[in-house]
N, C-alpha and C positions, 0 to 999 in steps of 0.2 A: 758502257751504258750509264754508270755512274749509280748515284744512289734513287732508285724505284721503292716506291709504297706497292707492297705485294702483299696480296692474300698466300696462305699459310700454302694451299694444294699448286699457285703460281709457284713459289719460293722453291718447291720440291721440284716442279718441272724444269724451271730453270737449272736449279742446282744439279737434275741428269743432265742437261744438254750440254753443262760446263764441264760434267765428269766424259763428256763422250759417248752417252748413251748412243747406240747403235739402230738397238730395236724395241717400240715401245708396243704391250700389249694389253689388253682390258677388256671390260663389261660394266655399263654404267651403272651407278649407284653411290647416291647423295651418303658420306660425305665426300667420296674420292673424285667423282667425275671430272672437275675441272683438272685434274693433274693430266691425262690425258690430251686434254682440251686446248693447256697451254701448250706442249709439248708439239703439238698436230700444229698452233696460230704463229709459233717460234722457231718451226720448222728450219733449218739452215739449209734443206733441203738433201738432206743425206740421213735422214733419219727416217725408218721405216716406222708408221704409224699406223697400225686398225684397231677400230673396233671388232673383235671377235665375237663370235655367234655365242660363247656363253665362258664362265673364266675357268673353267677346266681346256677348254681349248687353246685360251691366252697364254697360260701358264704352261702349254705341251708346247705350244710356237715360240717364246719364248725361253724355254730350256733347249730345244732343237738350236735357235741360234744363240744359245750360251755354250754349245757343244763345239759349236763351232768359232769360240774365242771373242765371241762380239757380245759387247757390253749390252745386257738388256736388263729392262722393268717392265713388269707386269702390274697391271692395278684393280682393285676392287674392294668394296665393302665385308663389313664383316660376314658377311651372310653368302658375298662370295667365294671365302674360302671352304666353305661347305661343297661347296660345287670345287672348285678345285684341288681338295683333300688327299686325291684319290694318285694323281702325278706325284702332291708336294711329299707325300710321306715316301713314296719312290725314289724322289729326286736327292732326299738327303742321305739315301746308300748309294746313288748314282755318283751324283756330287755333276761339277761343271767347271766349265774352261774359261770361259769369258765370266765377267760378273754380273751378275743377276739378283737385281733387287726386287725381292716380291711384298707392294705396296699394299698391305690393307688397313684400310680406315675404319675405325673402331666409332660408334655413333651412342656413347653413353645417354642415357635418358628413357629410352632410345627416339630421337626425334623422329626418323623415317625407316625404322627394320621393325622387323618381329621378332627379334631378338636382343638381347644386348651381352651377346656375349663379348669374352675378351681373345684376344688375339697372341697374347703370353700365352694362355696356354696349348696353342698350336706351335708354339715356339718351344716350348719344353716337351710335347708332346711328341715333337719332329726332330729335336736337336739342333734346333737349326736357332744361332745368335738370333736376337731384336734388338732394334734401335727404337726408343721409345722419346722424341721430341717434345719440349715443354712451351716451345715458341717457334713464331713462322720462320724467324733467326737460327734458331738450333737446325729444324728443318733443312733449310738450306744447307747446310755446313754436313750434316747426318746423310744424305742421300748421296755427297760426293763421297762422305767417307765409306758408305758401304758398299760400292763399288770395288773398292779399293781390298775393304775388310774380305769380300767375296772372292774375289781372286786369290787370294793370300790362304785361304781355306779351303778352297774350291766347291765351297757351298753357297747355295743361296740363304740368301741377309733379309731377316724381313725389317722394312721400315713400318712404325706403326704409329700416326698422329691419329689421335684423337678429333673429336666434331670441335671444339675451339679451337685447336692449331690449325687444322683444315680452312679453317674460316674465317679467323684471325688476321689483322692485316699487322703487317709491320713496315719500318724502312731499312731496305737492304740494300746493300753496299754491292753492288756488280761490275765487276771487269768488264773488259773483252775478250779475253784471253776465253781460249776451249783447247780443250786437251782434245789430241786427234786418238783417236785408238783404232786400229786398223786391226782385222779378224784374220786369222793365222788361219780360217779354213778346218774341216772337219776332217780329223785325221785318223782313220781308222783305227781300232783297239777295242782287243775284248770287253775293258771293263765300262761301254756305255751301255753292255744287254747282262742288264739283272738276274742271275741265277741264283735259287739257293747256298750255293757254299760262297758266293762272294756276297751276299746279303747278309751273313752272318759275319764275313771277315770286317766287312764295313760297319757293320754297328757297333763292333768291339771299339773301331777305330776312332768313330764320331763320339762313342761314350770317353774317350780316352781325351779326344780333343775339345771337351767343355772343362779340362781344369787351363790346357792352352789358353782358352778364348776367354778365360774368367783371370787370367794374369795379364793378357792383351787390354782386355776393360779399363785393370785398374790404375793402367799408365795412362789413359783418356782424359781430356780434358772431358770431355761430357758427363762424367762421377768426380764430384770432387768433394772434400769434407773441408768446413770451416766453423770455425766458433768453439767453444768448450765449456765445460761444466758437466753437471751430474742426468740434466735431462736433457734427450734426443731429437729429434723430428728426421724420418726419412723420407723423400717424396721421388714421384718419377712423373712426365709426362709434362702437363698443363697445372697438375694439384701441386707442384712443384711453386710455379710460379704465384699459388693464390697464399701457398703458408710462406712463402718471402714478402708480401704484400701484407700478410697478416703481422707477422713480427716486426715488422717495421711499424705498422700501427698500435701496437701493440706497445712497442719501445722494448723487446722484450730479448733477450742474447742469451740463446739456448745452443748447442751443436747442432748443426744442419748436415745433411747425407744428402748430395744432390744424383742422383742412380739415372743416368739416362739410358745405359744396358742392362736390363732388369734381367734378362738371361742369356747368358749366365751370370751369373750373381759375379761382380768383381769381387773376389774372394778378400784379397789383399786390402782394398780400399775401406769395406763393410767391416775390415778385423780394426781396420784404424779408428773407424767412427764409433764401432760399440766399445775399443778402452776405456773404460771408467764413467760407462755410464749406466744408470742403475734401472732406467725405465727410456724407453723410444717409445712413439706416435709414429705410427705409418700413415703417409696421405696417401694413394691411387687410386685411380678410377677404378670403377667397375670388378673384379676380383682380387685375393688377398693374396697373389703373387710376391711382391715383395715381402711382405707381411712375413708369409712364411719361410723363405728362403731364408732370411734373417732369424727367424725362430729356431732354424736347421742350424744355422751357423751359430748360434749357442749351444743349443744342444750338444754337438760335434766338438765344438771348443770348452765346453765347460764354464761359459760366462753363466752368470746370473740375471744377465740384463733382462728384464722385465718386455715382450714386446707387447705391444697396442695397438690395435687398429678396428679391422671390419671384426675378426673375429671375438677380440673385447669387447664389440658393443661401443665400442668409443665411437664410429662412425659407418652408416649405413652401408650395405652391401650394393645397395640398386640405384640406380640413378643418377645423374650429372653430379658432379662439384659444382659449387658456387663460392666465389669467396666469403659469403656470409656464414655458408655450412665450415667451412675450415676455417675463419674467423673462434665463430662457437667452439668449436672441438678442441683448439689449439686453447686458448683463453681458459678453458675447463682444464684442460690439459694442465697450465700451469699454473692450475691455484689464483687466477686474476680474474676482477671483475668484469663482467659485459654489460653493463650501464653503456658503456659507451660505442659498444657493437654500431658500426653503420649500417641506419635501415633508411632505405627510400621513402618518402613521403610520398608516395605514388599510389593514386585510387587503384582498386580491384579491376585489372582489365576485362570485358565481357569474356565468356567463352566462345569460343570460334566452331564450331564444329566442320571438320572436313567434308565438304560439297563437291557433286562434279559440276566441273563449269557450266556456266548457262550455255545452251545450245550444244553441249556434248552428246556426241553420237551416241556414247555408252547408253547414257538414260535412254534413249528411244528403243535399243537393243531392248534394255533390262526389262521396258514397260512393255513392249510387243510380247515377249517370253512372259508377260506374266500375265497379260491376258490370255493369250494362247494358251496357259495353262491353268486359266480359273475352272475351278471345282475339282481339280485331277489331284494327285497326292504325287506332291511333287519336291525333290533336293536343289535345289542347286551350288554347285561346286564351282568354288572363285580361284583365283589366280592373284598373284603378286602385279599390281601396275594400278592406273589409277581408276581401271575399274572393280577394283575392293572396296570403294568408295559405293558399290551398289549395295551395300551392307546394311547402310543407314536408312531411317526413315523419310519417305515414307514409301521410296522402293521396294527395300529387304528382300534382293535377289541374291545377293551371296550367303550362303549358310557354312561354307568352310573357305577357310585360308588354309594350307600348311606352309607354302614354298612354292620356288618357280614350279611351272609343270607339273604340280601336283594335281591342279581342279582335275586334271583328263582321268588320270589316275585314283583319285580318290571318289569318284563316282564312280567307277567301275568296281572298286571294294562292297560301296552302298546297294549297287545293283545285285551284287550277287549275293546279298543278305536280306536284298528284300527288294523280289523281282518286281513287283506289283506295281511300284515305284517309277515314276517317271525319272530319270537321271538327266539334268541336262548339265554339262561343264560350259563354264566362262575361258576364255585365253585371248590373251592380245598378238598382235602380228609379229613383235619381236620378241614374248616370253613363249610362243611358237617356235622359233627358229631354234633356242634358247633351250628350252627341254621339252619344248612339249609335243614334235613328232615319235618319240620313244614311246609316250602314251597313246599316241594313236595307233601305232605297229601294234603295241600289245593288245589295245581293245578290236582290232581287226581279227587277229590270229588266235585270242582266243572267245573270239563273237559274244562280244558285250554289248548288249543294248542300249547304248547310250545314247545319248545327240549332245554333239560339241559345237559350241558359238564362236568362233574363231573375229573377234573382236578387231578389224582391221582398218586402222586410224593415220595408217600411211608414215606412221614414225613412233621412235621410242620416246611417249610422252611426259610420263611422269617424272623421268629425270634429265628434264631438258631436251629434247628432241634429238637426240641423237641418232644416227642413220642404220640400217639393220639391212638382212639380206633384201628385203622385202622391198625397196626402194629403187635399188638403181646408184646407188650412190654411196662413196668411201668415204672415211673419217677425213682423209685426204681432197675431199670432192670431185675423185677423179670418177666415171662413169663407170662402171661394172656388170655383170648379166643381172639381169633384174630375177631373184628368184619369185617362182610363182606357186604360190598358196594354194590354189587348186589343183595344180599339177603333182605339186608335193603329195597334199593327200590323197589323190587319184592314184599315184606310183605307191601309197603304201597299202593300197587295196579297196578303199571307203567307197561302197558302191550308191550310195545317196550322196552327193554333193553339189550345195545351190548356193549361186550366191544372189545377196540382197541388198540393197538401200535400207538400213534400218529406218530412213526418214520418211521411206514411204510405208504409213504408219499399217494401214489394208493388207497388203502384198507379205509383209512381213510379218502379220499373225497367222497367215495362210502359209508362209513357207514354214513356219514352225509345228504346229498342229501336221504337216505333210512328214517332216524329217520324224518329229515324234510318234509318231504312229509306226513307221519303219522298222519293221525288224532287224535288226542288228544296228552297228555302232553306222552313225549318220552325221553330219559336217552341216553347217549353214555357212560362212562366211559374208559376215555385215561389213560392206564398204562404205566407208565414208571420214572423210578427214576430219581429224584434229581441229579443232577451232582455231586455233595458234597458227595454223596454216594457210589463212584466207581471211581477206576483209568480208564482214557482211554485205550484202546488197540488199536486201530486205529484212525490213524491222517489223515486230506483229507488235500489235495495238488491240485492246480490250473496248467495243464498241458500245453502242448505247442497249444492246440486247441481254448485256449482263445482266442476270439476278442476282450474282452474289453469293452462289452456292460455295465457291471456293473449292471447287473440285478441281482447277487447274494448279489449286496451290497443295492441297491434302494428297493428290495422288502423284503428282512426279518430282517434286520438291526444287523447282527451277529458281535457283536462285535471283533471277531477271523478275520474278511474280514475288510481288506483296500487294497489302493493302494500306491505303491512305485514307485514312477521314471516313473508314469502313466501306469504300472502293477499294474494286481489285486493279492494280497497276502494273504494268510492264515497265518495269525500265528503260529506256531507249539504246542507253551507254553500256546494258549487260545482255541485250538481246542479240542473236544472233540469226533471228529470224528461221531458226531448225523445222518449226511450224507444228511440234509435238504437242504443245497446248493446246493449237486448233482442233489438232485429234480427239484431244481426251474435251474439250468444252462440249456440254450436253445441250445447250445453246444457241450454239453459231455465231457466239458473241465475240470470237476472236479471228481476226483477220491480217494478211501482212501488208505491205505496202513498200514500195520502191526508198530505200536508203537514201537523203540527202535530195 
């Protein structure tokens, strides 16, 4: 191949296919998706590729085919180890046969989760080593070697880039060379079924084998110490790379701690770098993992070293790195002026606020539901996807987020603290598949009154259209039984279920006011594709019958409607012709017309 400009989540696909990955498993979510992605486009065609229905399942399929000696990854966002917790804490008294890299991408900021937690401490939580990559370089190089680290352990290895490694391009140096790895087959033997008394033999064992894996570390080139003097700097990750950019601008030669296995702590390498030093600065993202492990390791050896970081105050607990923040922190750090801090000369960019696209189905769902429910005392309960976006003004149909598969769930809590209440849940077609039939078994079986919007857009939108049962189609793009949505909920009991064109805007305040009246838990299911899915054929146009009320702009917030020169205007280039404005104009001043 020679040398390719790769993004950080490319650099990791490639680098399993070159270690022989086997079997690759996931659940989409920005910043991991494209690992996946590439894996599936670079295919050599001996690699088993799906998307799985949600990553507690990825993570059971692949440890099944790690039992059986084939090299697998699993991938997802931070958010999906919550959802896959439940195996991984299993898996590390289980342990496995082939290696098994379980990929989650940590999304500091956080640009697209609802959380920002850190991924270390599922790693210490579990036992289980991390590989913690500071460049799409490292990346590459960390994903072959945990392969490798995994077998040798017979635990799963997590890799864990952050949203700039993810995303980050670099140029990498590619072979052609692929190591073949051929799976030895599932060999029977007691210890793959977890009993009490081998669940304790095993945790003795894994606790025994983190001083192993912490003397494995610190022969790595990925931890390395250079430089000398009385003050420190530790970093891991991408913060790594912004305080080696800092001290070079800096002009500045302190001891450096480069930690790219933050746990276990390379015992041996960290006793090298705190010799003789009187005070360290820890840089990482997002929690004070290093931070402290280093605190421990004086404590325990009786150094003096001074440590510094999130929990000094020296540097924030929440939020991305920037080079300018470790810039400042570091330059504080050693007594030097920042006069000369690099600041962009760049105006204040507007604020953006997150909109659903013009002509998105959602908005027609949310504003039918919310006619249908004027004057009534009413919840509605959202879901993770891009209709949480129904949030904002001048919609304001989500009232709760928690998690996938929560909306089903979390109106069923509301219902039965305050029956009077209309409950209706939000869920899209593939955070359905995802978690959200469990809620619907429960609100049938114990007869919850709810009515649920089964939000169905024909694909997984918001992190890049990915394909789901709901389709007909593999990450592979091979054909498969198309699962179906009404039959699902029909098999789990739901004796109300219709489905609807939210676009037809009539039909669809009338199927809702039907379901909501219904005694017991009730289903609507709104079809209608993704915008992304189809070119328009008709564009609407504001006619000479406007007044001007600006009711088509105040009530559904279409980003295609503003006004010009105190005229209301359609866009042309952002319409998609959905025809929801003509609904709501009081007028009849909005009309469509044949595309081109």
């Amino acid at each position: 191949m020679g040398k390719k400009l790769l993004m950080g989540n490319e650099a990791i696909a490639l680098g399993a296919i070159k270690a022989g990955v086997n079997v690759v498993t996931g659940y989409p979510g920005t910043p991991s998706t494209e690992v996946l992605e590439t894996v599936a486009h670079n295919n050599p065609g001996d690699i088993y590729v799906e998307w799985s229905v949600n990553e507690k399942s990825a993570m059971e399929i692949a440890a099944g085919a790690a039992y059986s000696g084939a090299r697998t990854m699993v991938t997802m966002k931070q958010v999906g180890l919550n959802v896959a917790s439940d195996p991984l804490m299993s898996l590390a008294y289980i342990g496995v046969k082939g290696g098994m890299v379980v990929l989650v991408a940590d999304d500091p900021g956080p640009f697209s989760s609802q959380t920002e937690q850190d991924t270390r401490h599922f790693a210490r939580f579990s036992n289980l080593p991390v590989l913690d990559p500071a460049t799409p370089e490292e990346a590459f190089e960390m994903v072959r070697y945990a392969f490798e680290l995994s077998e040798l352990v017979e635990l799963p290895v997590f890799l864990r880039p952050t949203t700039r490694v993810c995303h980050a391009c670099a140029t990498i140096d590619i072979d052609d060379s692929r190591a073949e790895h051929k799976p030895e087959g599932f060999v029977k033997d007691p210890k793959w079924v977890i009993f009490p008394s081998l669940a304790y033999r095993k945790h003795l064992h894994i606790e025994q084998l983190q001083h192993k894996l912490g003397e494995i570390f610190s022969g790595l080139d990925f931890n390395k110490v250079c430089g000398d003097g009385k003050l420190g700097i530790a970093a891991s990750g991408v913060a790594y790379t912004y305080a080696v950019e800092a001290l070079d601008r800096l002009q500045a030669g302190v001891k450096v701690f480069k930690v790219g296995t933050p746990y276990p702590l390379p015992g041996a390498k960290a006793e090298e770098f705190l010799s003789g030093l009187e005070q360290v600065l820890v840089f990482e993202e997002l929690d004070p993992v290093l931070e402290e492990e280093l605190s421990l390791l004086c404590a325990s050896t009786g150094k003096n070293t001074k440590i510094l970081g999130k929990k000094s105050g020296n540097l924030p607990f929440a939020g991305e790195y920037t080079f300018e923040l470790v810039y400042e922190a570091l330059a504080k750090f050693l007594g030097l002026q920042t006069d000369a801090a690099p600041k962009a000369a760049l105006p204040e960019l507007p604020v953006r606020q997150p909109v659903l696209c013009a002509g998105c189905p959602h908005r027609a769902s949310f504003y039918a539901v919310k006619m249908a429910m004027k004057g009534q005392k009413a919840v509605f309960t959202g879901d993770i996807g891009c209709y949480t976006l129904g949030n904002a003004k001048p919609l304001e149909m989500v009232d709760t987020c928690l998690c996938m598969g929560a909306g089903i769930t979390v109106a069923q809590g509301i219902k039965r603290t305050e029956p009077g209440t209309q409950c209706i849940a939000f869920i899209g077609d593939s955070t359905f598949f995802h978690t959200g039939i469990p809620g619907i078994v429960n609100a049938v079986y114990n007869k919850t009154d709810i009515t649920i919007v089964i939000l169905d857009n024909s694909t997984t939108a918001m992190t890049g259209h990915q394909p789901h049962p709901g389709i007909g189609r593999t990450m592979m793009d091979s054909i498969s039984e198309k699962i179906d949505i009404y039959g699902v909920v029909k098999a789990c009991g739901v004796k109300h279920i219709v489905r609807g064109n939210p676009l037809d805007f009539k039909n669809s305040v009338e199927l809702i006011k039907e379901a909501a009246d219904f005694k017991g838990p009730s289903v609507i299911i709104f079809e209608a594709p993704c915008i992304a899915l189809f070119k328009p054929v008709v564009k609407n146009t504001v006619g000479e019958n406007c007044r001007k009320c600006k009711k088509c702009i105040t009530e559904i917030g279409c980003p295609a409607i503003s006004t010009a020169d105190g005229n209301v205007v359609i866009e042309p280039s952002l319409c998609y012709g959905c025809g929801l404005c003509i609904n709501v104009c009081p007028f009849n001043a909005i009309g469509g017309s044949q595309n081109g």
